[in-house]
Every structure is written in C-alpha cells, then in structure tokens.
C-alpha positions, 0 to 999 in steps of 0.5 A: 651707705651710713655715716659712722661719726664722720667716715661711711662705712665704706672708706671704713672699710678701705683702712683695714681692720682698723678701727673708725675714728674721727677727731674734731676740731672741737675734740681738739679744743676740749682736749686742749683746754683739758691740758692746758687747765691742768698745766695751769692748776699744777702750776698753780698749787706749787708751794710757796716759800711763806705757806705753812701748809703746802700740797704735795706733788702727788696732791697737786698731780690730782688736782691737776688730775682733776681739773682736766678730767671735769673740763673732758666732762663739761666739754663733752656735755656741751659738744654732744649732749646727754643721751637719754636711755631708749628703754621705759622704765618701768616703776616696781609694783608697790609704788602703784599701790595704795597704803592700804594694800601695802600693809595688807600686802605685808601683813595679811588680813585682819581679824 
C-alpha cells in the first residue's frame, strides 16, 4: 500500500467514492491566519469620519480579498514548497546558432 497526503489507499477505499482529503494543522493555521488577516485588513480601511477620500466596500472587500489570498500563497509555499516541473526543457534551435548562421538562416546566401 501507498500513502495518498495522509490515508492509504486502502482506508480510502472504505469511505466510498468519496474523494481522499486530509487536512492538517498547518492547512488549518494558513487558513486561519488567511481570515483572520483578511478581518483585520477589512477593518482596517473602514472609513473615517475626517478622510477626504475613503474606500468603498466593494474596495475594502478586494483588499481584504487580497490580503487572504497572498497569506494562502505564502503559507503554501513555506508549508510544502514549489515543486518543479519533471519534463527537460528543451531550448528552440535558433538560440544554439551562431549570429552568422542566423542571418544566413534568414536571408539565404550572399553573392
């Protein structure tokens, strides 16, 4: 048996055709601080009787938004990393030529 994120394939298995999912402490913490940044920021930028200028709500809802969204990518990035892609790239062939074969590329021969 294999682990899949947490349950083997075979308690997997037991529940169904319902889908594997685990959550973690740290999913829990991330999301948390996720909305709880995004409470603060909402707060934040509510308008104050002495602005000249104050944010909408429709404003202050993005950059609450906003906020929670950055926090998600952060603390996925610091809880599992980036993954990097398994297939080489391979680099186009007019990189690997010189200057000289590029034009002659272009414009055919000169005579």
């Amino acid at each position: 048996m294999f682990r899949i994120e947490g349950i083997t394939t075979s308690a997997a298995a037991s529940h169904g055709t319902a889908p594997a999912v685990t959550f973690d402490l740290f999913t829990a913490l991330v999301a948390g601080a996720a909305l709880v940044l995004a409470w603060l920021v909402y707060r934040w930028t509510a308008p104050s009787p002495e602005a000249s200028v104050q944010a909408s709500r429709g404003e202050r809802l993005a950059y609450a938004i906003g906020s929670a969204a950055s926090v998600i990518v952060v603390g996925a990035f610091l809880i599992g990393g980036v993954r990097g892609s398994s297939t080489p790239v391979q680099a186009p062939v007019s990189c690997l030529l010189t200057a000289d074969q590029r034009l002659h590329r272009s414009f055919g021969t000169f005579t």
